[in-house]
CHARMM internal coordinates of N, CA and C (Angstrom, degrees):
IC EDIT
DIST 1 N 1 CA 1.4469
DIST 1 CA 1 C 1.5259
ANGL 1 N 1 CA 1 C 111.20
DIST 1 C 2 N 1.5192
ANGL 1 CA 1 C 2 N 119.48
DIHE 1 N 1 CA 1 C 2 N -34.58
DIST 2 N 2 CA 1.2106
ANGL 1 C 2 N 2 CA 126.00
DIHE 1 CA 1 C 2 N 2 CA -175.50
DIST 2 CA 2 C 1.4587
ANGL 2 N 2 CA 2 C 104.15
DIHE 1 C 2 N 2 CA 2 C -52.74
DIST 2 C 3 N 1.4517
ANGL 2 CA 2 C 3 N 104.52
DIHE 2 N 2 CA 2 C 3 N -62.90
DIST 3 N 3 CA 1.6182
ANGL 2 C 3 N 3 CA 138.77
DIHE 2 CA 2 C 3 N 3 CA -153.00
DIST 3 CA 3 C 2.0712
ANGL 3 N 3 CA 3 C 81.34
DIHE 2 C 3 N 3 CA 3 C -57.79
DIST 3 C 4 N 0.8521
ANGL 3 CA 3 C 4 N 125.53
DIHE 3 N 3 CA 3 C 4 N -48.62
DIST 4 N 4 CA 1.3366
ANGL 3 C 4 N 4 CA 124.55
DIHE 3 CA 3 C 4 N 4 CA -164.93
DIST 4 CA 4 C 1.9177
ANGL 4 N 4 CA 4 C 127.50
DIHE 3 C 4 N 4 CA 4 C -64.54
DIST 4 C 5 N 1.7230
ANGL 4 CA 4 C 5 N 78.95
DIHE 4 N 4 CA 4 C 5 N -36.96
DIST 5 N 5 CA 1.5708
ANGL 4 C 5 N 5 CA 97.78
DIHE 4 CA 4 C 5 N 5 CA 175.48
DIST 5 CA 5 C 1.0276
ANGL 5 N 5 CA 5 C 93.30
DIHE 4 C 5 N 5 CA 5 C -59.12
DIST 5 C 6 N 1.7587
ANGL 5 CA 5 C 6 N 126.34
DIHE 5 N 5 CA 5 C 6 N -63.19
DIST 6 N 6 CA 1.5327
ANGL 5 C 6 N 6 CA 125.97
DIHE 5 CA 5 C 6 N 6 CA -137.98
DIST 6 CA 6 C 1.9802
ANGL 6 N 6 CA 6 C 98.57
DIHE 5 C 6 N 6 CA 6 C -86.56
DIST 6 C 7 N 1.2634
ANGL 6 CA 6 C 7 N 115.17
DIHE 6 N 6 CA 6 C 7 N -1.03
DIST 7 N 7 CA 1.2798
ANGL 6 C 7 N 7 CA 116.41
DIHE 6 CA 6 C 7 N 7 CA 155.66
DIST 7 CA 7 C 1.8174
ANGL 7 N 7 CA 7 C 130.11
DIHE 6 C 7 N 7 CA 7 C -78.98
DIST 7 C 8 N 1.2974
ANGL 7 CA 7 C 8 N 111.80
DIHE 7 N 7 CA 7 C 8 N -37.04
DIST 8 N 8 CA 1.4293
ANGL 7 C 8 N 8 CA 138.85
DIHE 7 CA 7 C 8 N 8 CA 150.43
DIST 8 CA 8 C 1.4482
ANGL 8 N 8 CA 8 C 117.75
DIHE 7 C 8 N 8 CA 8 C -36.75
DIST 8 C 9 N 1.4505
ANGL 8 CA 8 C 9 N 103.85
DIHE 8 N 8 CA 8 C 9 N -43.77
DIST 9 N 9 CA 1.4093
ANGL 8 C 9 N 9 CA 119.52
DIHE 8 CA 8 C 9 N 9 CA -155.24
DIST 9 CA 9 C 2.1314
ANGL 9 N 9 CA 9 C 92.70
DIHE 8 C 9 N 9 CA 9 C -89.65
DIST 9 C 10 N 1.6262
ANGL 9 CA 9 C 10 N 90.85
DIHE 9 N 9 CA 9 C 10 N -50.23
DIST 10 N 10 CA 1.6033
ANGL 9 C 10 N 10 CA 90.72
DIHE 9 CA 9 C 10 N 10 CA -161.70
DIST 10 CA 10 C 1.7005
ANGL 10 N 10 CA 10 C 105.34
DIHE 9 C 10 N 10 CA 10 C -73.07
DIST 10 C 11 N 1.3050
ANGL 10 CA 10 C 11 N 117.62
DIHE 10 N 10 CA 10 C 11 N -2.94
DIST 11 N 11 CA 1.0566
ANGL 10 C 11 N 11 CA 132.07
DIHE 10 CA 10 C 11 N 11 CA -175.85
DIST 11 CA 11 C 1.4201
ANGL 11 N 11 CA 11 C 126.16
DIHE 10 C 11 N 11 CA 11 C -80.86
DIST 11 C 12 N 1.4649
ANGL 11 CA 11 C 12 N 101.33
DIHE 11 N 11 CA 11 C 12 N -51.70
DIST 12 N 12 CA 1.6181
ANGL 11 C 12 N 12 CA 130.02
DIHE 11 CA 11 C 12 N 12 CA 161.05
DIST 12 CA 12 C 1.5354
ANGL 12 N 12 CA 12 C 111.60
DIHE 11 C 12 N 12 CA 12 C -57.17
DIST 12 C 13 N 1.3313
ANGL 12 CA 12 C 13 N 121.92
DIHE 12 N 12 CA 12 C 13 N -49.20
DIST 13 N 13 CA 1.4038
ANGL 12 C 13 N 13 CA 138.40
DIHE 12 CA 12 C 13 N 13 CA 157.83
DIST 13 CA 13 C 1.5798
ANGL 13 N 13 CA 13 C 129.00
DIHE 12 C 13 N 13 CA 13 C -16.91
DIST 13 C 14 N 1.8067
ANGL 13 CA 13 C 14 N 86.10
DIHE 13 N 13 CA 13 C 14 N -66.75
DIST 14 N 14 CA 1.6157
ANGL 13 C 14 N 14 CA 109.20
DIHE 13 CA 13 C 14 N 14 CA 174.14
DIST 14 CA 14 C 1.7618
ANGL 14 N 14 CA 14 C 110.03
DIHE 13 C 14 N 14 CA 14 C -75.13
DIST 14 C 15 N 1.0417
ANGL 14 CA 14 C 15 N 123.24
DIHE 14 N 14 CA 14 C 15 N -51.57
DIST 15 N 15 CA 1.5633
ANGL 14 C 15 N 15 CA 112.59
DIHE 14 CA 14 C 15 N 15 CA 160.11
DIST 15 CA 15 C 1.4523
ANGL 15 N 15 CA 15 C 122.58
DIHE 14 C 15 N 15 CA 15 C -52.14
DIST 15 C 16 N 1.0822
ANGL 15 CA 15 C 16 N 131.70
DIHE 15 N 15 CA 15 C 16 N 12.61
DIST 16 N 16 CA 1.3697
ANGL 15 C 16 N 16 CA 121.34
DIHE 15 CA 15 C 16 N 16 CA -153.84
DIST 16 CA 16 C 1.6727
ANGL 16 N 16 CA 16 C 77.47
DIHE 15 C 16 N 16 CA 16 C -129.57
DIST 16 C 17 N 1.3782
ANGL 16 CA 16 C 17 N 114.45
DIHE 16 N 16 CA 16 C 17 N -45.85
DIST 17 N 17 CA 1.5564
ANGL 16 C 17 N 17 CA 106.24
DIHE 16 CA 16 C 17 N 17 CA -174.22
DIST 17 CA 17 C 1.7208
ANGL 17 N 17 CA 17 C 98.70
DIHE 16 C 17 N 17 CA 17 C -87.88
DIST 17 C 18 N 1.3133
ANGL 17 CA 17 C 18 N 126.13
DIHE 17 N 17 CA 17 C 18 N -15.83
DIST 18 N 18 CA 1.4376
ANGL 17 C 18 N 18 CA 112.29
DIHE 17 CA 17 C 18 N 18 CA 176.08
DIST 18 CA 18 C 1.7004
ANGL 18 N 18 CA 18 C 101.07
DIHE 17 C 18 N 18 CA 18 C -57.11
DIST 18 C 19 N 1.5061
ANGL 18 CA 18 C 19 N 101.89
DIHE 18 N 18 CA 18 C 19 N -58.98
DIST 19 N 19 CA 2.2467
ANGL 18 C 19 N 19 CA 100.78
DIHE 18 CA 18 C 19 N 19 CA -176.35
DIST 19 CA 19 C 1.4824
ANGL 19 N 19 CA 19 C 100.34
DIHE 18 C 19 N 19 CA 19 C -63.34
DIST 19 C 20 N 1.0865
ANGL 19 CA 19 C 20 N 146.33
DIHE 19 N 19 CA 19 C 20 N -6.75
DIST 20 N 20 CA 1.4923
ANGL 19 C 20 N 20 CA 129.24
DIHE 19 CA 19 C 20 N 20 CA 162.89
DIST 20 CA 20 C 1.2335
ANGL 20 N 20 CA 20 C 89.01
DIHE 19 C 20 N 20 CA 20 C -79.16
DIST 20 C 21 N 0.7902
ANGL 20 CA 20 C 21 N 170.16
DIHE 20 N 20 CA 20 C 21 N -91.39
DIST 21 N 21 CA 1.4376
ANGL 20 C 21 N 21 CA 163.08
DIHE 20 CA 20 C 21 N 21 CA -135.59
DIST 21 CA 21 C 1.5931
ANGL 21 N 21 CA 21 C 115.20
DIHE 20 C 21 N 21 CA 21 C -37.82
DIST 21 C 22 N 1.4902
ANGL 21 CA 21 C 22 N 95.99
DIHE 21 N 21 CA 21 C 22 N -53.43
DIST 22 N 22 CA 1.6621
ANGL 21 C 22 N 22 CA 107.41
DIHE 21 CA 21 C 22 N 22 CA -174.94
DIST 22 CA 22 C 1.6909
ANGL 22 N 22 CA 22 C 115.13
DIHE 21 C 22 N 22 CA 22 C -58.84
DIST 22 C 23 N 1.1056
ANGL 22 CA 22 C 23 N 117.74
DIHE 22 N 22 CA 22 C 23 N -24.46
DIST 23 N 23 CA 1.3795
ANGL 22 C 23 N 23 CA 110.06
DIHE 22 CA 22 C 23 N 23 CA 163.13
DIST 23 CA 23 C 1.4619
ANGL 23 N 23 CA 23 C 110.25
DIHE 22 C 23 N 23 CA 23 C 97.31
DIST 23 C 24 N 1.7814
ANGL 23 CA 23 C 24 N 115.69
DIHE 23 N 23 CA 23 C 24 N -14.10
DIST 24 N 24 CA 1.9053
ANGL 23 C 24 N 24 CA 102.99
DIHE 23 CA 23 C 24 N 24 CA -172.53
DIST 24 CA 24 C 1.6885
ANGL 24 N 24 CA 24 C 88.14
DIHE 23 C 24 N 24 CA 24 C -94.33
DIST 24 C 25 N 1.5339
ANGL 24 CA 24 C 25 N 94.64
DIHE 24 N 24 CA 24 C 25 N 153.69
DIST 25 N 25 CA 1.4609
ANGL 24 C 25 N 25 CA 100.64
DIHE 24 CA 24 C 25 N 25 CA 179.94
DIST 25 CA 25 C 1.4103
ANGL 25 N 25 CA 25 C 116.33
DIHE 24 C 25 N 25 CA 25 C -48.26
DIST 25 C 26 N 1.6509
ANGL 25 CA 25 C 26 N 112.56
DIHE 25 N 25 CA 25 C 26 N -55.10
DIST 26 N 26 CA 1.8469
ANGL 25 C 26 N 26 CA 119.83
DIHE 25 CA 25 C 26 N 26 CA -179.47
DIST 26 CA 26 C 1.8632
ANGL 26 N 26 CA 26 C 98.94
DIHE 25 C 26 N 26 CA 26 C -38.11
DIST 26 C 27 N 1.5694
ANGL 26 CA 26 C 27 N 124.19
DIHE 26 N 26 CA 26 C 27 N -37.73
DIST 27 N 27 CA 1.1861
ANGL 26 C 27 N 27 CA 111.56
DIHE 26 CA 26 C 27 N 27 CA -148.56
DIST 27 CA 27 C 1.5557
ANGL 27 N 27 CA 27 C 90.53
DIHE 26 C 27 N 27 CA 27 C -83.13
DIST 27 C 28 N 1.5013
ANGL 27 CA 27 C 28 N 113.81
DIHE 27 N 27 CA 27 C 28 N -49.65
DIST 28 N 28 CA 1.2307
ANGL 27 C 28 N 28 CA 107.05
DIHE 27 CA 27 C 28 N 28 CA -153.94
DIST 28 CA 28 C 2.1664
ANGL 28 N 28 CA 28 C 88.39
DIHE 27 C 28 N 28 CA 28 C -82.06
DIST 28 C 29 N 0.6576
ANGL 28 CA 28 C 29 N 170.19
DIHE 28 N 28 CA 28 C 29 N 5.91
DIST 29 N 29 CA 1.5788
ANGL 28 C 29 N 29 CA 164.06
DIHE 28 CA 28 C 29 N 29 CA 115.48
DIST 29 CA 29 C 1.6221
ANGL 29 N 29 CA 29 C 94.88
DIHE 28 C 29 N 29 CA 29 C -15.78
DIST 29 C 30 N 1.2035
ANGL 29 CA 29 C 30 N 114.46
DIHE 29 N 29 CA 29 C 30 N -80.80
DIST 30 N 30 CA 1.5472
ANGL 29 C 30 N 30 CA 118.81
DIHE 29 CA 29 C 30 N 30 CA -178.46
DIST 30 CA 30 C 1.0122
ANGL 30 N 30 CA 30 C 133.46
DIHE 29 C 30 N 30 CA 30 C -58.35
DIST 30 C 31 N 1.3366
ANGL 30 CA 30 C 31 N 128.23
DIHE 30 N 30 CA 30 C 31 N -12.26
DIST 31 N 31 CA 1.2204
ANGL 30 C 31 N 31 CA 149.71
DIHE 30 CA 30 C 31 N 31 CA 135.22
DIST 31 CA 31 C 1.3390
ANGL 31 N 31 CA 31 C 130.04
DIHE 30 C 31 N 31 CA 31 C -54.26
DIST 31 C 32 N 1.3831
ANGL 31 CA 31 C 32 N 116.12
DIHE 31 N 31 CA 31 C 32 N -38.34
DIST 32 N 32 CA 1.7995
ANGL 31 C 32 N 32 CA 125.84
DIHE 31 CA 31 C 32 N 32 CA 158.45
DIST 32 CA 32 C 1.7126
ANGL 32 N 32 CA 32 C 96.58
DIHE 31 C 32 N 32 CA 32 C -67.00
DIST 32 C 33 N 0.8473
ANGL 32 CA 32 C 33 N 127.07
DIHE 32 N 32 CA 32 C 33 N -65.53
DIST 33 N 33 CA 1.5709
ANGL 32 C 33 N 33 CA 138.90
DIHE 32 CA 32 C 33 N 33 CA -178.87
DIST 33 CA 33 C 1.6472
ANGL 33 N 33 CA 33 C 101.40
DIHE 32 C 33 N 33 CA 33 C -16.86
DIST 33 C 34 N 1.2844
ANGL 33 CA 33 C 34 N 86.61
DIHE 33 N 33 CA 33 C 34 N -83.60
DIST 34 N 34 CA 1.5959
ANGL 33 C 34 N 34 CA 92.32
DIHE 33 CA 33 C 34 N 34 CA -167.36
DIST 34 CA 34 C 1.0441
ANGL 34 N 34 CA 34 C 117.40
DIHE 33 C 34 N 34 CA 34 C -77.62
DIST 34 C 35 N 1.5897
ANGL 34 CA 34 C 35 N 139.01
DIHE 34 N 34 CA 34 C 35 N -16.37
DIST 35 N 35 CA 1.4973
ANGL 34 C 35 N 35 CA 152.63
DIHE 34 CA 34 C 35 N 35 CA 108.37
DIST 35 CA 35 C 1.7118
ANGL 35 N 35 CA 35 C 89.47
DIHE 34 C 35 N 35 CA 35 C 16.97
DIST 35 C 36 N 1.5426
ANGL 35 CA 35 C 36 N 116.23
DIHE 35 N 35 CA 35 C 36 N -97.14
DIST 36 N 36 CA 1.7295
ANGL 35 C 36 N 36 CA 147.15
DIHE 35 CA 35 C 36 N 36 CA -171.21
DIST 36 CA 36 C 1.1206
ANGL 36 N 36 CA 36 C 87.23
DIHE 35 C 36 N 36 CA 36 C -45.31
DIST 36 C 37 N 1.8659
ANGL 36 CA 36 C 37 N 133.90
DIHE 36 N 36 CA 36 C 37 N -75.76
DIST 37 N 37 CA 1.4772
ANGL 36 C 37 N 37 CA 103.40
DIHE 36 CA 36 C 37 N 37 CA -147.93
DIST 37 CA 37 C 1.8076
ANGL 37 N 37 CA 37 C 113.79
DIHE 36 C 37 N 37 CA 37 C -84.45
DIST 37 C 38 N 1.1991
ANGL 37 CA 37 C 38 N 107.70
DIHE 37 N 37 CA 37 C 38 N 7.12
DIST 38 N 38 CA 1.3679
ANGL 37 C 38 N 38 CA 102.29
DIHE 37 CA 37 C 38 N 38 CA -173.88
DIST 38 CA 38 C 1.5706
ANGL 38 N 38 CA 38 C 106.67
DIHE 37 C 38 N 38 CA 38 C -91.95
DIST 38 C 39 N 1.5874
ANGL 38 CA 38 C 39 N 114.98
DIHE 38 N 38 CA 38 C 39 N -21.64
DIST 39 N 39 CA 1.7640
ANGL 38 C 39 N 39 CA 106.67
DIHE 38 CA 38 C 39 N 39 CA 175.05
DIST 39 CA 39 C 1.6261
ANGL 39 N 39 CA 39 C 96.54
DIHE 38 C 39 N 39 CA 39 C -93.73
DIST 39 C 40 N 1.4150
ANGL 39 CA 39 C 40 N 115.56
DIHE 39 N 39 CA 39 C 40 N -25.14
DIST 40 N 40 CA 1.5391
ANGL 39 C 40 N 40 CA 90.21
DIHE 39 CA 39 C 40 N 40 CA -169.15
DIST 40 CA 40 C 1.8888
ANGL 40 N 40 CA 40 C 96.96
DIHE 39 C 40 N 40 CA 40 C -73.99
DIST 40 C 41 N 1.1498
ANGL 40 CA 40 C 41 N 136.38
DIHE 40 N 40 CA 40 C 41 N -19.36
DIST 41 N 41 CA 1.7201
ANGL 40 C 41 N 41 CA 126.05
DIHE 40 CA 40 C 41 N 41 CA 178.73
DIST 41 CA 41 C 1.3997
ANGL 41 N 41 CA 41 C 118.02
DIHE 40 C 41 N 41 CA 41 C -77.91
DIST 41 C 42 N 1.6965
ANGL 41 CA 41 C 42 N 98.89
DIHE 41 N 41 CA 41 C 42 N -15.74
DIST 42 N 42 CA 1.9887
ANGL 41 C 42 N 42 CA 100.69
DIHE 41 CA 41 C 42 N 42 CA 166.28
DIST 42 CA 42 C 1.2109
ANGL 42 N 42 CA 42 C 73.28
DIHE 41 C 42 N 42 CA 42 C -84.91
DIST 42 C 43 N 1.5992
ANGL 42 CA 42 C 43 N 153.73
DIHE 42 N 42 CA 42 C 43 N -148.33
DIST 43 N 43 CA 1.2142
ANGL 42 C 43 N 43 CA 161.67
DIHE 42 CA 42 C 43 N 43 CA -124.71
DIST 43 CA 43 C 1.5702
ANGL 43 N 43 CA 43 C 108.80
DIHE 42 C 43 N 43 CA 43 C 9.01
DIST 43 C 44 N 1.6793
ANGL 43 CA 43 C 44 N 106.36
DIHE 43 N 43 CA 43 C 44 N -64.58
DIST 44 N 44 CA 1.3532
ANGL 43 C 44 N 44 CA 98.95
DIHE 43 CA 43 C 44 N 44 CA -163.69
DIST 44 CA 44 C 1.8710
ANGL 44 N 44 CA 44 C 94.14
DIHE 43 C 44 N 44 CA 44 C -78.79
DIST 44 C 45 N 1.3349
ANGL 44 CA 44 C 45 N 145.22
DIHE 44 N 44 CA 44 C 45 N -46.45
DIST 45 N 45 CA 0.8060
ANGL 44 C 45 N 45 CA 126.28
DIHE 44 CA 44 C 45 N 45 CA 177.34
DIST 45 CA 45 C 1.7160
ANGL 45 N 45 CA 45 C 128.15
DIHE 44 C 45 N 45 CA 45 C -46.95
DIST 45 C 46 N 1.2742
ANGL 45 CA 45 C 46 N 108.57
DIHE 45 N 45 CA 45 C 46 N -33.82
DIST 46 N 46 CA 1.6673
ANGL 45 C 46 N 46 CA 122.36
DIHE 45 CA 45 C 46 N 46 CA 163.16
DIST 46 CA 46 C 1.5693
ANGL 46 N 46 CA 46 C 95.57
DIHE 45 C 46 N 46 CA 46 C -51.39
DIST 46 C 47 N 1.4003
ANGL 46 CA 46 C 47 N 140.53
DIHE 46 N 46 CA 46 C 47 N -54.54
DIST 47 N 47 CA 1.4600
ANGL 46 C 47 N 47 CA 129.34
DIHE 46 CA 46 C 47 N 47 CA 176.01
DIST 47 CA 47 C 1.1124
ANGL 47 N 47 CA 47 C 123.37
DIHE 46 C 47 N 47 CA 47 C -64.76
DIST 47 C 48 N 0.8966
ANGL 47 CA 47 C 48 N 135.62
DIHE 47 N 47 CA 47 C 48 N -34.56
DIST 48 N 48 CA 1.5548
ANGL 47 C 48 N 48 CA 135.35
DIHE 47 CA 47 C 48 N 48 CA 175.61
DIST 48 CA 48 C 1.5835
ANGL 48 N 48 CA 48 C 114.49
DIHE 47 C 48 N 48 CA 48 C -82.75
DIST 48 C 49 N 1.2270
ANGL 48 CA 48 C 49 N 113.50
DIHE 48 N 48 CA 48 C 49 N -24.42
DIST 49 N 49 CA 1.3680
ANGL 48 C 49 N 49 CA 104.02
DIHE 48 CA 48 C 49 N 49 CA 158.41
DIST 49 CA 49 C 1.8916
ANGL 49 N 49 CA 49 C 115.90
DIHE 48 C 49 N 49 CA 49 C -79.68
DIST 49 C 50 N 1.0052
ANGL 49 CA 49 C 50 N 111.07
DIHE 49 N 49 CA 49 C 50 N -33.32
DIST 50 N 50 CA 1.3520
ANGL 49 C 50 N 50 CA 102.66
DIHE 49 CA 49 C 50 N 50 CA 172.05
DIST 50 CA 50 C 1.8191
ANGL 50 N 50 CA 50 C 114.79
DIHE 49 C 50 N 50 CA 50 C -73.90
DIST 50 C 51 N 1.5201
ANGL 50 CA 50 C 51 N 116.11
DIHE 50 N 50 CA 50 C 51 N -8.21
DIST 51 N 51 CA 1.2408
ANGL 50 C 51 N 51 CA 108.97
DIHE 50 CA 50 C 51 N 51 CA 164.32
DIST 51 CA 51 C 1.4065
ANGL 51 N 51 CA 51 C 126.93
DIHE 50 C 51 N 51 CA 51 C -91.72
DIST 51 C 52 N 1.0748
ANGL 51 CA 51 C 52 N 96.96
DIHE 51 N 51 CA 51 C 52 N 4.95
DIST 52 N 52 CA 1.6437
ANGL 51 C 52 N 52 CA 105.92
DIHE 51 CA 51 C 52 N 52 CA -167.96
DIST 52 CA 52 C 1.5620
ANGL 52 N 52 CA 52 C 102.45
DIHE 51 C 52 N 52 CA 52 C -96.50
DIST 52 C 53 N 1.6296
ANGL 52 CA 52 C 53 N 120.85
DIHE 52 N 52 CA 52 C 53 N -8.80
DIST 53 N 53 CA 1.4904
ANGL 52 C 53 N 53 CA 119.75
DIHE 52 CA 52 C 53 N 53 CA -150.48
DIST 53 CA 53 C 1.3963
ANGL 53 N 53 CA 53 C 92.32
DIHE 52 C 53 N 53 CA 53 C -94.45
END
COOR INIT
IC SEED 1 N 1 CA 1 C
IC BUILD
């Protein structure tokens, strides 16, 4: 399950810097977006696994 998030995550990641790339504001906005929510859900998921131990 771990292994899956952090595939989700690196995945969301790489699309997020593909629309920064494109250069129109809408792209690169949505691209910070999912950029933000995809490290801040490894973060909080990094906590809850360390609370669970």
């Amino acid at each position: 399950m771990h292994r899956k998030g952090a595939l989700v995550t690196g995945y969301t990641i790489c699309v997020g810097g593909l629309l920064l790339t494109v250069g129109t504001d809408v792209a690169v906005a949505l691209g910070i977006t999912l950029v933000v929510l995809a490290v801040g859900a490894t973060l909080v998921g990094a906590g809850a696994d360390d609370s669970q131990r």
